[in-house]
N, C-alpha and C positions, 0 to 999 in steps of 0.2 A: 155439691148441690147444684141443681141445676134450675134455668130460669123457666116461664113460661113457653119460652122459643127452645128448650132443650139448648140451650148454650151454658156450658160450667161458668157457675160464678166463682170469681177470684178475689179477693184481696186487691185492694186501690178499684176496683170496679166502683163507677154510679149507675147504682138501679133504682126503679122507679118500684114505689110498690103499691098499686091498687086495691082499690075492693076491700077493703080492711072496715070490720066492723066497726073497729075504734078510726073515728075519723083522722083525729091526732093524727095517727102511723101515715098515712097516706102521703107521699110524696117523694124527695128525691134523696138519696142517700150515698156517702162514700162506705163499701164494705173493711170495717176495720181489722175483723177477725174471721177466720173458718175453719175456725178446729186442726190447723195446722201449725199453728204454731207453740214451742216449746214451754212460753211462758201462762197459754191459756187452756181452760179443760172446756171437752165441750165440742159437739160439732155443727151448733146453731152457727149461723149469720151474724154476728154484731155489726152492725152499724151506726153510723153518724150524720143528720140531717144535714145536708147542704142545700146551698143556693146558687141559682143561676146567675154569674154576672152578666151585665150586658155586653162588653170583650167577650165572653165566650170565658171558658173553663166556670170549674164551682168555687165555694168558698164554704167556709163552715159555719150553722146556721144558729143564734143565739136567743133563737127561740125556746122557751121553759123546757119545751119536753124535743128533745135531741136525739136520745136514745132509742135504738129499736130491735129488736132482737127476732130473728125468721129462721124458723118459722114460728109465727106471731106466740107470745105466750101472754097470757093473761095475769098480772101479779097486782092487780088490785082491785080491794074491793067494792072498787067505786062500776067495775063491769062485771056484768056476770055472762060471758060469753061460753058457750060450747066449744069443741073443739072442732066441732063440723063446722059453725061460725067464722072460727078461726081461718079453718084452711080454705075459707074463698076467696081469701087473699091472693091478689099476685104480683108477682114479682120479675121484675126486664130489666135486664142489662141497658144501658143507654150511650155507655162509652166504657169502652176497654182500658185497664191500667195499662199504663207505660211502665216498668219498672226500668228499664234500661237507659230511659232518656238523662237520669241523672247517679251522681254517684255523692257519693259520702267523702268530704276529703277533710284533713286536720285542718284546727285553724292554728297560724303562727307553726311553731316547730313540731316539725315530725314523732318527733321522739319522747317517747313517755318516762321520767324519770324510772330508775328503778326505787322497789321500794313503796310502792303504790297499789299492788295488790292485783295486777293482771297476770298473776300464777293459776288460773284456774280459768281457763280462755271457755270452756262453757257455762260461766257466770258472769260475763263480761257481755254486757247489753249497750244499747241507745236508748235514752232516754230525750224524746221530741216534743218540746212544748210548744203550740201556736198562743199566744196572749197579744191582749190589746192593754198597753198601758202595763197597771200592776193586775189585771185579771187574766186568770186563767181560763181563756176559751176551751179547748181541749189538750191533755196529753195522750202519746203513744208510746208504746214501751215495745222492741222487739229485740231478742239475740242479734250478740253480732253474724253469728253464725248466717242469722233471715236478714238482712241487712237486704235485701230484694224486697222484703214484706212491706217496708218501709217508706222505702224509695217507692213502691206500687201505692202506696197512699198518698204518699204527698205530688204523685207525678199529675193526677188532676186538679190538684189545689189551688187555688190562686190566695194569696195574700192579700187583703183591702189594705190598701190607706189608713197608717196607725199599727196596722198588726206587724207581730215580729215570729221568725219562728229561731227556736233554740234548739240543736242538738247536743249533748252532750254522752260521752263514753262512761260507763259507770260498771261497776264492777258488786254483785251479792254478799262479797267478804269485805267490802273496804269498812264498815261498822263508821268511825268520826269520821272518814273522807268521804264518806256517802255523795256531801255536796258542793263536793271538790272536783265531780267530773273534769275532762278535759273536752273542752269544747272542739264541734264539728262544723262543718258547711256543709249544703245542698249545690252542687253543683251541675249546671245544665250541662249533659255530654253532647260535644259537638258531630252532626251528623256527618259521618264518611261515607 
């Protein structure tokens, strides 16, 4: 998909989305999904409201309505928009993901016992939670496989004061180990 300026929107992108009939939508957004990846259907836009901090970078926005989906679709019926309504919406890139700037690394030991159910390495996901306290601001779920997809999200993120973010390894067959992941880190890669 591509923006107003004909630039492909990506995954970890912030875009801005105007003109939306639903006032709500309007504003600035991290791209969390674009139909590329293995765990979602679908080749809309999902997004995630973010905020400008004043350092620069966004944060994620915990305002009611978060969610946004482009191109815009209408699922309530509290509007009764058209579809020509709809598509006056637009939508700009505002800053490009970084996927590269950071990587995924183990925390404490490398090594995953055996035993633990990473025999099927394409059910073996990240599971990314940003929360403040015991609330859960947002999760992201990608393959390991998209481990790019990931890192392209969180590469414009910034963390406020209070927030934590958790990665953890998780696997579709562990059934009781479900929430026994083995924990990860975000790691800034240093520029050569």
């Amino acid at each position: 998909m591509t923006d107003k300026n004909n630039k492909t929107i990506a995954i970890g992108d912030i875009v801005r989305l105007d003109n939306s009939p639903i006032k709500v939508n309007n504003g600035l957004y991290v791209v969390i999904q674009d139909g590329t990846s293995g765990l979602y259907l679908g080749t809309d836009l999902t997004m995630y409201k973010v905020i400008k901090n004043k350092n620069g970078g966004y944060s994620l926005s915990k305002a009611k309505y978060v969610i946004c989906f482009y191109p815009l679709t209408n699922t309530s019926s509290k509007y009764r928009y058209s579809r020509k309504e709809l598509d006056t919406a637009t939508i700009e890139i505002i800053e490009s993901a970084k996927p590269k700037s950071y990587e995924i690394i183990p925390k404490g030991s490398r090594e995953i016992p055996s035993g633990y159910g990473f025999e099927h390495p394409d059910d073996d996901y990240f599971y990314a939670a940003i929360s403040e306290g015991d609330k859960l601001i947002k999760n992201f779920t990608y393959l390991v496989s998209q481990t790019d997809k990931m890192t392209a999200v969180l590469s414009n993120l910034a963390l406020k004061d209070g927030q934590t973010l958790t990665i953890k390894k998780m696997n579709h067959n562990w059934g009781n180990h479900y929430k026994k992941g083995f924990s990860y880190e975000l790691r800034k890669v240093d520029a050569a």
